[in-house]
N, C-alpha and C positions, 0 to 999 in steps of 0.2 A: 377868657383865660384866667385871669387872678382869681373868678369864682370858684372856678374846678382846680386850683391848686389850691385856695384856702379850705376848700371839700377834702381836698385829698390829706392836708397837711394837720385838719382837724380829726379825720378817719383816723389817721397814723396814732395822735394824740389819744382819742379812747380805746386803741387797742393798747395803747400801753397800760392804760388805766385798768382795764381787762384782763391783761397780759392774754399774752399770742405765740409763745416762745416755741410751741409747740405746732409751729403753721409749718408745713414742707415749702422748701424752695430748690430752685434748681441750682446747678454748682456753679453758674458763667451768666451773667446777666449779656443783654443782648445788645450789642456796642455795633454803628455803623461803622465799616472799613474803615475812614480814614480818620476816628477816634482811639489809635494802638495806642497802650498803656503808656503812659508820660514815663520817661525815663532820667531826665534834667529837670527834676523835682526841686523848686525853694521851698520854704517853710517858715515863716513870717509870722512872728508872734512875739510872748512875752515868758514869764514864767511857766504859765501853764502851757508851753511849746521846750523850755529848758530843762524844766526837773527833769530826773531819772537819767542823765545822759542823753535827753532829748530824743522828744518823739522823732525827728530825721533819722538816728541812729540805730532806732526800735525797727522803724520804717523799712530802715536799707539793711537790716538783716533778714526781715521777712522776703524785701525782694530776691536779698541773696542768695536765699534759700531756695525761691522758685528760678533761680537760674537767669533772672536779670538784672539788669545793666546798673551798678549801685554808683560809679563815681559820679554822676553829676545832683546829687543827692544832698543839698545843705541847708542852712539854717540861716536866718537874721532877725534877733532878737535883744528887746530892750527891757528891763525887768518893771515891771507896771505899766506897762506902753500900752496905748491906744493905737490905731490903723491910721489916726489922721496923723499920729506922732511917725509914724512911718515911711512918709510920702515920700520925705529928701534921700532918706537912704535908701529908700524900695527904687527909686529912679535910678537912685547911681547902679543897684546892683544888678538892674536890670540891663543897662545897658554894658555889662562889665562880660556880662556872660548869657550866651540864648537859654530859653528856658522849654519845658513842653507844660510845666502849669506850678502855678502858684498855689501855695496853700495861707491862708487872709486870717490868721486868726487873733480877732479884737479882745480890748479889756474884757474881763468877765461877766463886767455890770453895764456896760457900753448900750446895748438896746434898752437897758431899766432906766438909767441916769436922764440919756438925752438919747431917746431916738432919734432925731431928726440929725442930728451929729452923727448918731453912727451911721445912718443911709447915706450921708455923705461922702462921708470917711472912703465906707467901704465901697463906693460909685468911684469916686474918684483913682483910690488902689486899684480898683478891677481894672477902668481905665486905661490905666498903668500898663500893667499886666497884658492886656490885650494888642496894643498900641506896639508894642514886644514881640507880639504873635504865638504869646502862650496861654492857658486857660487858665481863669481865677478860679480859685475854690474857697469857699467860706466856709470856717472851719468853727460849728454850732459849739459854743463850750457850755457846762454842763450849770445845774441847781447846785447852792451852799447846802452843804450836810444841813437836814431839819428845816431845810425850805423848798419845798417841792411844786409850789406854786411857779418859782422860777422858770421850770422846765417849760412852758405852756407860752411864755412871755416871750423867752426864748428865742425861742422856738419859729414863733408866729414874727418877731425882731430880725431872725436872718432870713426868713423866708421874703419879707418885705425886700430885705438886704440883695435879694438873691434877685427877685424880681427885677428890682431897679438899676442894677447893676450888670444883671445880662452874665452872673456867672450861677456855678454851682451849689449844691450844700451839702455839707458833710457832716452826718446828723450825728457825731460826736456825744453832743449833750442828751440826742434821744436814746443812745445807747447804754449811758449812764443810768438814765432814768429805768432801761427795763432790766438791768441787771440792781441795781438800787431795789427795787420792787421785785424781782424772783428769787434774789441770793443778798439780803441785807450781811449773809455774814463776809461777804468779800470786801473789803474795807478799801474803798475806789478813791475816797479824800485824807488827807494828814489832818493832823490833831486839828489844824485852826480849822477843817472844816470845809475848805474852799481848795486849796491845792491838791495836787494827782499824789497818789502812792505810789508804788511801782506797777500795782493792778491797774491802778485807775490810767497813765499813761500807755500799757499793756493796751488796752479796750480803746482808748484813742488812738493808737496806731492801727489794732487792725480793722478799726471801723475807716480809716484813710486807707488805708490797704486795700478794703472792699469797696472803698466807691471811686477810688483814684484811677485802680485796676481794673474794677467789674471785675473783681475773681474772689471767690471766697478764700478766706482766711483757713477756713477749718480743717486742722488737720497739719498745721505747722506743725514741725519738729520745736523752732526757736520758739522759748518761755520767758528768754530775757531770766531765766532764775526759779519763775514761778511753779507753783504745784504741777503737775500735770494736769489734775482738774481742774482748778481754777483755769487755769490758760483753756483748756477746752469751754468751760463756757465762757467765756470773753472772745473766744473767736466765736462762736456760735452765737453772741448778742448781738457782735457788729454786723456778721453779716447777716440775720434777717432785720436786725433795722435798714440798714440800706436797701434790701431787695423790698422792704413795705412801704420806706419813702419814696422808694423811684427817681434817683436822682438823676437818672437819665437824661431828661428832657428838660431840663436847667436851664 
């Protein structure tokens, strides 16, 4: 099993390097009955989960758009945190309130620094999370503007993450990567290079959008602001990244 996802997760990686933007997919990935869209969503991170009025809020307009359930919809967030810095309050809020899944999202450089730290971290979180009786999702965060190597490291960090943990992945950072490489002029990071824009948060929500729900993004009305175009390919990046990862079977 690790060979045929490090196959699969390596396939995904040269098709971005390829680009594949232009591959058909269909509109509903194919989800067992008693996996119904999470409705009592957390959202567990740091900055790159705060900017922009926070991915949660991007989040629960796109679901409110599609006519679901947005109050159980929140955030817990420490500004430079790590997942293991997370533990004591991931516990109290877990037991504060039921969830249907958690979204895990670690420092930026967390799998570069000490991977062995972060497969803990996020083993431990997931844990958590489970222990609860809701589903963790690890939420991929993306390469520093002008480091593109990172994506690859990534990548292959929460895929490890995912394995050992017994949760999901949410290829966030792969989605960056292929809108990064088809559309350089959408400007996804702020000046320092490493935080979201209002695009770059845009393209993480509805890449969590597409794999939270299995429903494509494409075709929202809510822009959060943005162009029309730009928001059309931004939905259209998250969800063929998702439907070429297959995060299905996580």
């Amino acid at each position: 099993m690790r060979s045929d996802m490090t196959d699969k997760l390596g396939t995904w990686i040269l098709m971005v390097a390829i680009g594949c933007s232009a591959c058909r997919a269909p509109e509903k990935l194919a989800r067992p009955a008693q996996q119904a869209a999470p409705s009592r969503v957390l959202f567990v991170g740091n900055s790159f989960t705060f900017y922009n009025n926070g991915l949660h809020n991007l989040y629960r307009a796109m679901v409110r758009e599609r006519g679901g359930d947005t109050r159980g919809i929140r955030a817990l967030t420490l500004s430079g945190g790590t997942l293991s810095e997370h533990r004591a309050g991931l516990g109290q809020r877990l037991a504060e309130q039921r969830w249907d899944a958690v979204v895990l999202q670690g420092h930026s450089r967390g799998p570069l620094v000490d991977l062995d730290a972060f497969l803990r971290a996020a083993a431990g979180c997931s844990e958590q999370v489970r222990e609860q009786g809701a589903r963790p999702w690890l939420m991929m965060t993306w390469a520093y503007e002008g480091a593109p190597g990172m994506t690859a490291s990534l990548a292959a960090g929460y895929d490890a993450a995912a394995l050992r943990a017994g949760a999901a992945v949410a290829p966030v950072g792969l989605a960056f990567a292929r809108v990064t490489d088809a559309h350089p002029e959408v400007a996804l990071r702020m000046a320092d290079g490493k935080h979201p824009t209002l695009a770059g948060s845009s393209l993480a929500a509805c890449t969590l959008f597409a794999a939270l729900r299995a429903e494509s993004p494409i075709g929202l009305a809510y822009s959060a602001g943005l162009p029309e175009t730009v928001a059309s390919i931004l939905q259209r990046a998250a969800w063929h990244t998702v439907q070429e990862l297959d995060v299905r079977d996580r």
